[in-house]
N, C-alpha and C positions, 0 to 999 in steps of 0.2 A: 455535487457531481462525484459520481466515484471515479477510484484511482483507474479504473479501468480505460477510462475515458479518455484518460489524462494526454497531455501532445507529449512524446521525446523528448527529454531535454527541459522542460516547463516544468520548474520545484513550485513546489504547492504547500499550505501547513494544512495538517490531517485537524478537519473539525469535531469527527466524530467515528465511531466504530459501531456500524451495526452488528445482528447475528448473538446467535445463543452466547451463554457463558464461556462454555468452552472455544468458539471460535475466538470470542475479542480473548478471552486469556492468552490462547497462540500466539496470536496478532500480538498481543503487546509483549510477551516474549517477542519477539522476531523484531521491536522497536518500533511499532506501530502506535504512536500514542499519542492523544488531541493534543495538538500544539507544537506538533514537530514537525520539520519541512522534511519532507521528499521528494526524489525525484525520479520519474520513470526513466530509465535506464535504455532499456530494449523490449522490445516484446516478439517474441519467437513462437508460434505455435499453438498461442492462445497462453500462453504463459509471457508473464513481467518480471524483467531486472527490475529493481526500485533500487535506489540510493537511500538510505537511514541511515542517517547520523554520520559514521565513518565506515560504512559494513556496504554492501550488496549483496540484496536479497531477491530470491527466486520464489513467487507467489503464481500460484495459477488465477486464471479469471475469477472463479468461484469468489476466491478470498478477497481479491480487487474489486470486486464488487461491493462486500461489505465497507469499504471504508472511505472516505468522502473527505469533501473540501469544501 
């Protein structure tokens, strides 16, 4: 299921990262990486807070889409 998806508040471990090269490269800059929990934050606008690691990060749908649970 992608993060997109995901309920408020419900941390999840990331199983995979779809998408070209260059997008999982971003992604995993920004701490996006199989095995790690996150948590959706808020979502505002068609855009997602996520929770990674110690950080909060701001990802539009597009990118939420590519990455799964």
């Amino acid at each position: 299921m992608p993060i997109a998806f995901a309920e408020i508040g419900q941390p999840f471990v990331i199983s995979r990262i779809a998408g070209s090269d260059a997008v999982r490269h971003h992604l995993t800059e920004l701490g996006f990486v199989p095995g790690t929990t996150v948590t959706v934050v808020s979502g505002v606008g068609g855009n997602l807070i996520v929770r990674v690691k110690d950080a909060r990060v701001a990802i539009d749908r597009g990118l939420a889409m590519k990455v799964f649970s």
